[in-house]
C-alpha positions as CSV (number, residue, x, y, z in Angstrom):
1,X,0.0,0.0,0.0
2,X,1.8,3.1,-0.7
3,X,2.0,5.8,1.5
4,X,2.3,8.9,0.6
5,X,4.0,10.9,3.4
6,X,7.7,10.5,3.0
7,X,8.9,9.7,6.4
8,X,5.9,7.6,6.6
9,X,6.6,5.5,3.5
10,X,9.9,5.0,4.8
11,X,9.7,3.9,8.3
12,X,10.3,0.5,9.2
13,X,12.0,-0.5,6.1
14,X,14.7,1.8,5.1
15,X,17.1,4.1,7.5
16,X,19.0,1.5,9.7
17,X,21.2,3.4,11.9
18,X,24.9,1.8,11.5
19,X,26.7,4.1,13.7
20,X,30.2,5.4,13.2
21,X,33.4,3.1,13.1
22,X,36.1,3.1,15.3
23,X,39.0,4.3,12.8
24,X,37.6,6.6,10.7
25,X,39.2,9.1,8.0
26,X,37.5,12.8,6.7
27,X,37.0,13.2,3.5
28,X,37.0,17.1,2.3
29,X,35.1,16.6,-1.3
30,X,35.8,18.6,-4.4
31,X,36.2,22.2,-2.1
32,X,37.3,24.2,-5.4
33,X,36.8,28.2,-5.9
34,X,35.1,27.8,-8.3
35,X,31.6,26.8,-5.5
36,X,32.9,30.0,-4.7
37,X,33.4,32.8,-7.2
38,X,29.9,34.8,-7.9
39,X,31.3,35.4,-11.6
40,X,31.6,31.4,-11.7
41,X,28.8,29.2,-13.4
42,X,29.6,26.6,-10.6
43,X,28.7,29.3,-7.9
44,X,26.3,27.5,-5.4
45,X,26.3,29.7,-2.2
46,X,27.8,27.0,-0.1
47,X,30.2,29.1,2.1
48,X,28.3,27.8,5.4
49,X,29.2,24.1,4.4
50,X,32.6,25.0,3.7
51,X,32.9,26.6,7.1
52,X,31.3,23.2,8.8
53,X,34.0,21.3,7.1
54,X,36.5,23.3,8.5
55,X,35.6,23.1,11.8
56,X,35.1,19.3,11.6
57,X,38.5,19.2,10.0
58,X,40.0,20.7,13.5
59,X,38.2,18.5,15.4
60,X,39.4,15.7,13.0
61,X,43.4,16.6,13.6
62,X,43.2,17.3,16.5
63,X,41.9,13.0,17.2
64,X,44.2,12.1,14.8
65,X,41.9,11.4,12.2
66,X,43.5,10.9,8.7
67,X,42.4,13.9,6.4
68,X,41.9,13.6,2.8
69,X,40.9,16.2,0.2
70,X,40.1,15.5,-3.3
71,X,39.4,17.9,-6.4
72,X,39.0,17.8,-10.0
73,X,41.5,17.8,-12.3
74,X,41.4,17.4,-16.4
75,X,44.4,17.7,-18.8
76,X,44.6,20.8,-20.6
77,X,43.3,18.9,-23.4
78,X,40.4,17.6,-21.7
79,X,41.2,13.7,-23.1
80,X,40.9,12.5,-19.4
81,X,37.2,13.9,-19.2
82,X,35.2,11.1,-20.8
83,X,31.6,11.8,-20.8
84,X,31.3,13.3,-17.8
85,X,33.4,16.2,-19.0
86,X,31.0,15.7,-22.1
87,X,27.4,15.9,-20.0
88,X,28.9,18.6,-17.2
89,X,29.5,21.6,-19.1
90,X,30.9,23.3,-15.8
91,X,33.7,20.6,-15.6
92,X,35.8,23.1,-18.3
93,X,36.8,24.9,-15.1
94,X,38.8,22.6,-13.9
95,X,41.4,22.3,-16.6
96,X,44.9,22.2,-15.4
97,X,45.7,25.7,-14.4
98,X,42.1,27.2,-14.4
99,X,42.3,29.7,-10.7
100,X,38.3,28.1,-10.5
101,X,39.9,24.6,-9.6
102,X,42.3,26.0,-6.4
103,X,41.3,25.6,-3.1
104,X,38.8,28.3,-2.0
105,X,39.7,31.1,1.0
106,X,40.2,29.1,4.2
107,X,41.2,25.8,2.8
108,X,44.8,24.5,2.1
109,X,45.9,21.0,2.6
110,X,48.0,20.6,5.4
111,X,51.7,19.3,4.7
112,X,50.2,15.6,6.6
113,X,46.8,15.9,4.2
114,X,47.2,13.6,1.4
115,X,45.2,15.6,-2.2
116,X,43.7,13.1,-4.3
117,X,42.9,14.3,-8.0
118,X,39.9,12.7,-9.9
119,X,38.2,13.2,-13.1
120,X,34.6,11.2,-12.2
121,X,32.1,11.9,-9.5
122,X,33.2,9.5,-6.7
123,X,36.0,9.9,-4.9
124,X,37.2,6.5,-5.2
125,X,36.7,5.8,-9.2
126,X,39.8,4.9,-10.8
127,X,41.4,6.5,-7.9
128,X,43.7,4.8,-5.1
129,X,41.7,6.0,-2.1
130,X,39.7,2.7,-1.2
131,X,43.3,1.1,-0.9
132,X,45.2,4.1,1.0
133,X,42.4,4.2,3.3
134,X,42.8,0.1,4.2
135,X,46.1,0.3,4.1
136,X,46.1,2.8,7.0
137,X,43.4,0.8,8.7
138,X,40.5,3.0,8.5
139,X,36.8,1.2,9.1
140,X,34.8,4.1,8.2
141,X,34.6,7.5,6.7
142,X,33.3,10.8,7.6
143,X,31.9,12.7,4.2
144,X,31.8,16.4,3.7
145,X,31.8,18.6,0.5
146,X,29.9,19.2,-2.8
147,X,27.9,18.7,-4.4
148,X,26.0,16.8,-2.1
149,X,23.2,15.5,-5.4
150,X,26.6,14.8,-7.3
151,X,30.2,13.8,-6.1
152,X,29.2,13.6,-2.7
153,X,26.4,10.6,-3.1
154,X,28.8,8.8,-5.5
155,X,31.4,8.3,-3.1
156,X,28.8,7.6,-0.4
157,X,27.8,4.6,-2.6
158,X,30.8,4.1,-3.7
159,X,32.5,4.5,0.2
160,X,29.9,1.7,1.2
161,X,30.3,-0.7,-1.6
162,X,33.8,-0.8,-0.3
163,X,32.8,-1.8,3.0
164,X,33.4,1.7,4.8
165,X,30.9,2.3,7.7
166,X,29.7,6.1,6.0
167,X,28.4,9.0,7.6
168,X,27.6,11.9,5.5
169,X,28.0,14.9,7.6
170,X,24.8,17.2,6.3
171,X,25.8,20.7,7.0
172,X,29.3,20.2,5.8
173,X,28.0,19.3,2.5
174,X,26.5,21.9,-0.1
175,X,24.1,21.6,-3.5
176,X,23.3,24.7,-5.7
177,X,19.8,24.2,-5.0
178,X,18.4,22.9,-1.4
179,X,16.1,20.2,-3.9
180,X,18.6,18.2,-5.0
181,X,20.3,18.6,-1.9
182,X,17.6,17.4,0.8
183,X,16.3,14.6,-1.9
184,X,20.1,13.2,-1.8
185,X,20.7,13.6,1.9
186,X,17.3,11.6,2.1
187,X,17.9,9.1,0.2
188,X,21.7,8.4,1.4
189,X,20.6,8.0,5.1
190,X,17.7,5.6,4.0
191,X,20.2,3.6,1.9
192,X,24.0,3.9,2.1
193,X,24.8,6.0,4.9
194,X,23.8,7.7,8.3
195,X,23.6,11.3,7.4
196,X,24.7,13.3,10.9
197,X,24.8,16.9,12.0
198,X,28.2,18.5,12.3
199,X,27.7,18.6,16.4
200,X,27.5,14.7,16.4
201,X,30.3,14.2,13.9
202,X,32.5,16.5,16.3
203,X,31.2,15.1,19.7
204,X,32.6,11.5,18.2
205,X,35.7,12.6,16.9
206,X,36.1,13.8,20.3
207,X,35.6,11.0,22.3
208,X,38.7,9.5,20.3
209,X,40.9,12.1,21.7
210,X,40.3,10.2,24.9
């Protein structure tokens, strides 16, 4: 019988609660100026998820918590693209060299934060983060970035078909429209992930400090 409130419809058969892990890592998702810059076709507004990220990020160091950015990165030619560069007419700003693909005011890597460059959605595609991160013995991962409709959901799946334990941290991850954003959010925590506020991602990360 279908129901036609959301939550309803949901309730008692999708949105287990997995918790976090016990060795998790951060992920800091596609953070690129170009999210950033007004003049930018890419601008979404999403300066209140960047600063969320950042103050997870502290928290994160500060437990020891590996931290890991990614961004997007095409050769000047573009022949790395594929048909993503082909469908996303925004990708063009992040040829090598474009200023719309550096890191945005407030965020530089850390000399201990390891970049990961990618040219497809999901953090992990054709990328070597699902090895790095069970290589250093991480169990789970701790999502934040943009978009949250686009590269963030891909590496959610992508983080759980790997076998990571996934929380998507919801106000440290940004959309150009709050549609696409509150549909994916949705739809992750019923599914792949436990989406969490920033207060409960930071009140975990500090109980590792202990």
């Amino acid at each position: 019988m279908m129901v036609d409130d959301l939550a309803a419809n949901y309730a008692g058969v999708y949105g287990t609660r997995i918790g976090f892990g016990t060795r998790p890592a951060l992920l800091m998702i596609d953070f690129c100026q170009g999210y950033f810059d007004p003049t930018c076709d890419l601008y979404s507004g999403v300066e209140d998820a960047l600063a969320s990220a950042l103050r997870v990020r502290v928290a994160a160091r500060a437990a020891g918590v590996p931290v890991i950015l990614t961004n997007v990165v095409y050769h000047p030619t573009a022949i790395d693209g594929g048909r993503f560069f082909e469908k996303a007419a925004p990708l063009r700003h992040f040829l090598a060299g474009n200023p719309m693909g550096a890191w945005p005011e407030g965020l530089l890597p850390e000399a201990d934060e390891l970049v990961i460059s990618k040219q497809y959605p999901s953090a992990f595609f054709g990328t070597s983060l699902a090895s790095t991160l069970t290589a250093l013995g991480v169990d789970s991962v701790l999502l934040t970035g943009l978009t949250t409709s686009g590269c963030i959901r891909a590496s959610c799946v992508d983080a759980m078909s790997h076998g990571f334990r996934t929380a998507v941290i919801s106000d440290a991850c940004g959309d150009r429209h709050v549609a696409p954003h509150d549909a994916n959010l949705f739809d992750m925590n019923a599914k792949y992930a436990d989406v969490v506020r920033e207060a409960d991602a930071v009140a975990f990360l500090e109980t590792l400090r202990r």
